[in-house]
MARGUDO-821914 format. One line per 8 residues: number of its first residue (from 1); their letters; for each residue x, y, z of C-alpha. Coordinates in steps of 0.02 Angstrom, whole numbers, plus 50000, padded with zeros to 5 digits. Layout:
% MARGUDO-821914
NUM = A = X:Y:Z  ...
//
This chain:
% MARGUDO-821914
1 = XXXXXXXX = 50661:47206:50003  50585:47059:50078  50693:46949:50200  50671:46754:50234  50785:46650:50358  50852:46474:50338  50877:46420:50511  50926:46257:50597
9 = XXXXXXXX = 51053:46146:50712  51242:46135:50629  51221:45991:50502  51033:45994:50470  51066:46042:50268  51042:46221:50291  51176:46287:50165  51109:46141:50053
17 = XXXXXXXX = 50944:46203:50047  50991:46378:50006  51108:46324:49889  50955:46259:49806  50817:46390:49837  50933:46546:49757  50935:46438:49611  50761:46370:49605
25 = XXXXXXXX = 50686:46573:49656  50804:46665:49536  50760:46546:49393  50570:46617:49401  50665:46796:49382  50675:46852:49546  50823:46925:49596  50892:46870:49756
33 = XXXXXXXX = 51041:46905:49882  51119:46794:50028  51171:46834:50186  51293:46702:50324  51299:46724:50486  51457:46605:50574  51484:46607:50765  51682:46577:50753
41 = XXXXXXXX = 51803:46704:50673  51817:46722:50475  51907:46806:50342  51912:46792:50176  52090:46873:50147  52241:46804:50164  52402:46880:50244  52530:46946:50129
49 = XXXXXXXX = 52407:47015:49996  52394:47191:49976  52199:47204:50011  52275:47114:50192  52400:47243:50203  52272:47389:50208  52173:47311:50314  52323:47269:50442
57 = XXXXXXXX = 52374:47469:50411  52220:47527:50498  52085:47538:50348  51925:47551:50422  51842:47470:50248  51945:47395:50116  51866:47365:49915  51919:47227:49798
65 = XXXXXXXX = 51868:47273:49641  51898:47193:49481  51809:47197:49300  51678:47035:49366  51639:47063:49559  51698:47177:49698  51725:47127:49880  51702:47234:50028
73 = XXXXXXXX = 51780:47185:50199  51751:47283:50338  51855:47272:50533  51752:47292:50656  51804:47420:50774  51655:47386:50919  51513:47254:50935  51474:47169:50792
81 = XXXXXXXX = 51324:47229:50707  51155:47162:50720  51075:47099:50542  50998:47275:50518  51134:47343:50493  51206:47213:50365  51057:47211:50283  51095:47409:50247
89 = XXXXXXXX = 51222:47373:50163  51145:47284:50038  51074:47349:49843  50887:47318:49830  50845:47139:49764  50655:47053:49789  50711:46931:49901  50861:46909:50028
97 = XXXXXXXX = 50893:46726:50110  50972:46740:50293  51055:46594:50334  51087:46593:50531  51030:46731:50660  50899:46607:50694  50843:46725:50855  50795:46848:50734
105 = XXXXXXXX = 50646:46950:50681  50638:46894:50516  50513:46762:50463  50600:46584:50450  50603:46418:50371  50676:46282:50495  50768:46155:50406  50785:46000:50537
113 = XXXXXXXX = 50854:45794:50550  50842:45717:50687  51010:45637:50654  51079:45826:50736  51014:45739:50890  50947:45920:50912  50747:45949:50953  50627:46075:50851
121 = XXXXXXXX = 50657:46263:50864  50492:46305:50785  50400:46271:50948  50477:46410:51039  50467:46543:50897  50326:46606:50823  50404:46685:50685  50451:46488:50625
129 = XXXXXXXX = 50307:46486:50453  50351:46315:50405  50474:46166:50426  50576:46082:50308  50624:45917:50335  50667:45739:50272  50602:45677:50460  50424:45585:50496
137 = XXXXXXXX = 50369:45697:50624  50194:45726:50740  50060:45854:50698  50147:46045:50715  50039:46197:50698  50145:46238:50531  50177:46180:50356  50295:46040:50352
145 = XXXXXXXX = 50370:46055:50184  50481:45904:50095  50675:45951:50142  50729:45890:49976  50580:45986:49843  50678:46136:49837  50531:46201:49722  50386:46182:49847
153 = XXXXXXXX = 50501:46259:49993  50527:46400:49869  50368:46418:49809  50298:46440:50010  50421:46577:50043  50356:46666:49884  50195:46658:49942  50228:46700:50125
161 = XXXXXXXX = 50328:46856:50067  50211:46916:49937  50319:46888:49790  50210:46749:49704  50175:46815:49547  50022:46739:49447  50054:46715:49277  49880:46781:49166
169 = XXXXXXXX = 49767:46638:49187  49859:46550:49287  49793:46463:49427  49825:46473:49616  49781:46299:49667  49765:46138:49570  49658:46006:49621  49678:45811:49583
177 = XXXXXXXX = 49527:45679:49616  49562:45482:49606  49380:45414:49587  49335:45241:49632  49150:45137:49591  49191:45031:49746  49017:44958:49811  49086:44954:50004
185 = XXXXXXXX = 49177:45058:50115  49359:45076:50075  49474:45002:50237  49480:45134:50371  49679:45123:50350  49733:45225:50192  49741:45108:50044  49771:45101:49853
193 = XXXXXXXX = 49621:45053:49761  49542:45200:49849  49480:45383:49816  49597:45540:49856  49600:45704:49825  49774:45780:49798  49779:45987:49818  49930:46110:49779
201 = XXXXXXXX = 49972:46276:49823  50102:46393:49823  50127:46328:50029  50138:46161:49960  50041:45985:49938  49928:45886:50013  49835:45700:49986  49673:45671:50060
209 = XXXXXXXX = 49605:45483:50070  49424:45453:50087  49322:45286:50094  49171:45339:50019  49113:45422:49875  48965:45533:49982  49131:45579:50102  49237:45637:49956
217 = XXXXXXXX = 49135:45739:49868  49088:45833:50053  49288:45844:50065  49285:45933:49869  49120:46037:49912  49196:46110:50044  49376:46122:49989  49304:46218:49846
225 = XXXXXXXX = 49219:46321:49943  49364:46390:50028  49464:46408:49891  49330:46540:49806  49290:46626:49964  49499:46650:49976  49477:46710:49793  49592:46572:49746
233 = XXXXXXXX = 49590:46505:49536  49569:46321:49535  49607:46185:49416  49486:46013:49472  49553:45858:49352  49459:45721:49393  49526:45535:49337  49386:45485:49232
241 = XXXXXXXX = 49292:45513:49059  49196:45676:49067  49111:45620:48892  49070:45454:48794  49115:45441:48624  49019:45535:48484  48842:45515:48486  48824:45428:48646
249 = XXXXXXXX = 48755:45552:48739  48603:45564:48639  48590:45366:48604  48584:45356:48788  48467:45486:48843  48356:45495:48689  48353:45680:48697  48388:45791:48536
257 = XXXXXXXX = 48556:45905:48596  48519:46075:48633  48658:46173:48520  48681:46299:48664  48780:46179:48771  48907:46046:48776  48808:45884:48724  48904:45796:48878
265 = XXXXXXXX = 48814:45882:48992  48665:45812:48950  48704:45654:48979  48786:45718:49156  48622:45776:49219  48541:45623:49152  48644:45495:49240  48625:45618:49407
273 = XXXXXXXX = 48439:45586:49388  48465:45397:49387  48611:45329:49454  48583:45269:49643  48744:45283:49768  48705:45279:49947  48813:45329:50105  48915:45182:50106
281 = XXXXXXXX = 48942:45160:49922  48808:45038:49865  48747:45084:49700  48647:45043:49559  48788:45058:49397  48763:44876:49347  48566:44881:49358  48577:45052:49279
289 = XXXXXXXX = 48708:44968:49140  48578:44834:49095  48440:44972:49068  48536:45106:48959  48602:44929:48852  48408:44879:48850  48371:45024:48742  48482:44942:48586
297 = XXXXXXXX = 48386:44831:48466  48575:44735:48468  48673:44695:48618  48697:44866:48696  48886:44982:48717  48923:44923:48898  49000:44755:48974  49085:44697:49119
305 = XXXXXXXX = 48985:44627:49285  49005:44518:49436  48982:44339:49394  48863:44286:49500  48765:44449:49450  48629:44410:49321  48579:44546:49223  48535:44487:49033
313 = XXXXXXXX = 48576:44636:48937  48725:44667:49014  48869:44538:48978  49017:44488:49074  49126:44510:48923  49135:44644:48763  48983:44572:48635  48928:44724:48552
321 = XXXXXXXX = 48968:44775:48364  48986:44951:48404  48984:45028:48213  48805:44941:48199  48743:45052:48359  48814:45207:48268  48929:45227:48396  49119:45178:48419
329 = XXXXXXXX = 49216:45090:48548  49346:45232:48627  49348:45406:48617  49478:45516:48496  49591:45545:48649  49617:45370:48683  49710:45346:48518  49843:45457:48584
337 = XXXXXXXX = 49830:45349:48749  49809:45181:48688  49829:45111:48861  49640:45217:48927  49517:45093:48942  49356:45129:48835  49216:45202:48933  49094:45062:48891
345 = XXXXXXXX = 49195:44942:49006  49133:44910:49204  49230:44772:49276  49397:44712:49325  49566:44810:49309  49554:44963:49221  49360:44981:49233  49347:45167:49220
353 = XXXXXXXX = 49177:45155:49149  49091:45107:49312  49206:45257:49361  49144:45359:49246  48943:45318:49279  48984:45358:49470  49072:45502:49452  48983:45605:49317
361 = XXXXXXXX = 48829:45651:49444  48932:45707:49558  49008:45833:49419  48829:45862:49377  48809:45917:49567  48967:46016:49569  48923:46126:49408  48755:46174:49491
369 = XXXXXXXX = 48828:46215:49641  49003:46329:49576  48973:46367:49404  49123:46285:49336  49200:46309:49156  49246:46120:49109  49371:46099:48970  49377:46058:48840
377 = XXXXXXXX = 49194:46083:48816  49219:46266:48875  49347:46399:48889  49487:46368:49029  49408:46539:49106  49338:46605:49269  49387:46546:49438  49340:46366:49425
385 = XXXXXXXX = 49404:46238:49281  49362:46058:49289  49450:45933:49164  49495:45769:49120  49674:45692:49192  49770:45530:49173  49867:45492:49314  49980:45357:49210
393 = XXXXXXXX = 50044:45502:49105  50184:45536:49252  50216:45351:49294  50384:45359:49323  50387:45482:49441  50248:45406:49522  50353:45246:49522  50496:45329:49630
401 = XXXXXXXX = 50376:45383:49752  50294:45200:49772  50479:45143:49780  50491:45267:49932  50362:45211:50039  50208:45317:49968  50032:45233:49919  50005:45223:49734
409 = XXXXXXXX = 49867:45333:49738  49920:45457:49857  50059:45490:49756  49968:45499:49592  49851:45676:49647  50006:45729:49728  50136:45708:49592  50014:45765:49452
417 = XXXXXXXX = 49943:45935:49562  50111:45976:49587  50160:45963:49422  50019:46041:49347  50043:46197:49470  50227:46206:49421  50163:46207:49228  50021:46352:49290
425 = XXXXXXXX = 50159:46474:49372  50288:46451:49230  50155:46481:49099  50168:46319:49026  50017:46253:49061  49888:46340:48928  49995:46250:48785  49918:46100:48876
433 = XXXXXXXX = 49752:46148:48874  49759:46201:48670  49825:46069:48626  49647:45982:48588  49576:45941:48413  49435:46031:48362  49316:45904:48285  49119:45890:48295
441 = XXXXXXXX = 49134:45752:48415  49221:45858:48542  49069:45912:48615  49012:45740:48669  49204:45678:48714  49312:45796:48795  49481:45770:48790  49623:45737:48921
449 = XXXXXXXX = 49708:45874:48984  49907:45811:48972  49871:45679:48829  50041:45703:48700  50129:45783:48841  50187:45666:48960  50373:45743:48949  50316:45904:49012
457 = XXXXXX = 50237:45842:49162  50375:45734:49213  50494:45889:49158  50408:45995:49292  50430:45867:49420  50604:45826:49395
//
């Protein structure tokens, strides 16, 4: 029987939080007991009733027992007991929540505001794992954990007592990349417009920001890394097309597809071979652009430039007739998400192609290095799985978070690890990841992981 204290000054939101946890940890079918602790004098009879009459007889123990609960009240006839002992008295359940006897040695959350005008206990108890609070506060050596997601809070204590349980297939951490084609350093202050890398766990979540492109992909290499060498299952969605639309890949790279593998990943290693991107950003996707459109007798797929770049095959606005290349403008998936910009576009708002051309080598990298599966081109199997995401699918709650002070971006990976994490430990998430046609153009497009299923998301977040 695993025991887990909720401590903290009078007033912090102590009972609150527990209030919330029993219902949050019992939902995932744990079963879970409570224990009080007060400092002033309580009882839960009241004089003239005949349980209070026993008791004021001399019963050492008095029952209340009727056909939906039983009560047991017991006079204490020396020192009070120490939380041993009440635990004894308690039937087995996975999980009891101590709220008080915060000098205990029990493991503890501390739930603090500084409107207690009260300072930190955790410093002065090592038994303290995390802190739960509502509070900007400075660096502490522990998990600080949102006061008011009763889910992440829950989900640490789980995982610090053992009791996570991992549904089959399921994964143990879920990783979410923001990509950006910027050509310069983004601002040293965290910004929108930016790259991060939201991660969550069982202990909770985190947002990374990183102003380069050779910086973030150390950040993933490494946070991969450790992940595998903790034997941890990860989920990578990145925010970008893994494929082009049918028949691209070959158009592009004038190689026949090997039927053995995804045709995508052709064109991945292709683009790795070519595309330029130095240590503070600069890169050749424009020049690179112009080339691949060069190779079209009629004005080639891409468009979208700089205006004082010249570049003649590559225009600053859509030209090409994209049924006369044998190709087609967006992929399947983005006529369930109308509002995904087509892959062929590399400038201005919404220019996930430059994305795209920027971010595919670095896959490339990544799937030589780890050995990933990447859906929907492969099985969702083995202890890495890289897919496709669309941040915009959980706009609203992303909305409340930029209402609260957070940066767009930041709480984009955030919001969308979390939620798919939440989908991974309630089993939820492989209807995600089968819900993708099966057509011959799959192999070249991928799909987005999430695409028809924005309530879900948003469900698991709420």
């Amino acid at each position: 029987m695993q025991v887990y204290g909720i401590i903290g000054w009078k007033n912090a939101g102590k009972t609150g939080l527990m209030e919330r946890l029993v219902a949050e940890i019992t939902r995932r079918g744990f079963t879970v007991s409570t224990v009080k602790h007060v400092h002033h004098d309580v009882d839960l009879d009241q004089p003239g009733k005949d349980t209070y009459r026993h008791r004021a007889a001399g019963a050492a123990e008095v029952v209340l027992a009727s056909a939906h609960r039983f009560a047991l009240m017991r006079e204490h006839r020396g020192a009070e007991p120490d939380l041993a002992e009440v635990l004894a008295r308690l039937a087995p359940v996975d999980l009891v929540l101590v709220e008080g006897y915060k000098r205990d040695s029990h493991r503890k959350i501390e739930v603090f505001r500084a409107e207690t005008g009260h300072t930190l206990i955790q410093p002065g108890d090592p038994l303290v794992r995390a802190v739960a609070t509502d509070a900007a506060l400075p660096p502490l050596p522990v998990p600080v954990l949102d006061l008011n997601d009763a889910v992440a809070v829950a989900r640490f204590i789980l995982a610090d007592c053992g009791l996570a349980k991992r549904a089959p297939g399921a994964f143990d951490t879920v990783v979410v990349v923001d990509w950006s084609a910027s050509t310069t350093p983004s601002p040293g202050r965290p910004s929108a417009d930016a790259i991060w890398i939201g991660c969550a766990r069982a202990d909770g979540e985190t947002a990374s920001y990183h102003r380069t492109r050779a910086d973030a992909e150390r950040h993933l290499t490494e946070l991969l890394a450790t992940e595998a060498a903790a034997g941890r299952r990860v989920l990578a969605g990145f925010d970008f097309p893994l494929g082009y639309p049918e028949g691209a890949a070959q158009a592009i790279t004038g190689q026949v597809a090997d039927p053995q593998q995804p045709r995508a990943f052709a064109l991945w290693d292709w683009l790795a071979e070519r595309v330029q991107d130095g240590p503070a950003n600069a890169n050749n996707r424009f020049a690179l652009a112009e080339a691949i459109n060069a190779r079209f007798a009629a004005p080639g797929p891409f468009w979208g430039r700089p205006a004082g770049l010249a570049l003649p095959h590559l225009p600053d606005r859509k030209t090409a007739d994209y049924p006369a290349l044998g190709l087609t403008e967006r992929r399947r998936v983005e006529t369930v998400i109308p509002r995904a910009s087509p892959v062929w576009k590399l400038y201005t708002t919404g220019s996930v192609g430059s994305q795209a051309l920027m971010g595919l080598p670095m896959l490339a990298r990544l799937r030589q290095r780890f050995g990933p599966r990447v859906w929907p081109f492969e099985a969702p199997e083995g202890p890495l799985v890289l897919a496709e995401i669309y941040p915009s699918l959980i706009d609203p709650a992303v909305a409340r978070a930029v209402a609260q002070g957070m940066i767009k971006d930041a709480a984009q990976v955030r919001l969308l690890a979390c939620a798919l994490l939440r989908l991974s430990q309630r089993g939820t998430l492989p209807r995600l990841l089968a819900a993708v046609p099966d057509w011959p153009g799959r192999s070249d497009e991928g799909w987005i992981l999430g695409a028809g299923h924005a309530a879900l998301l948003l469900e698991a977040l709420a």
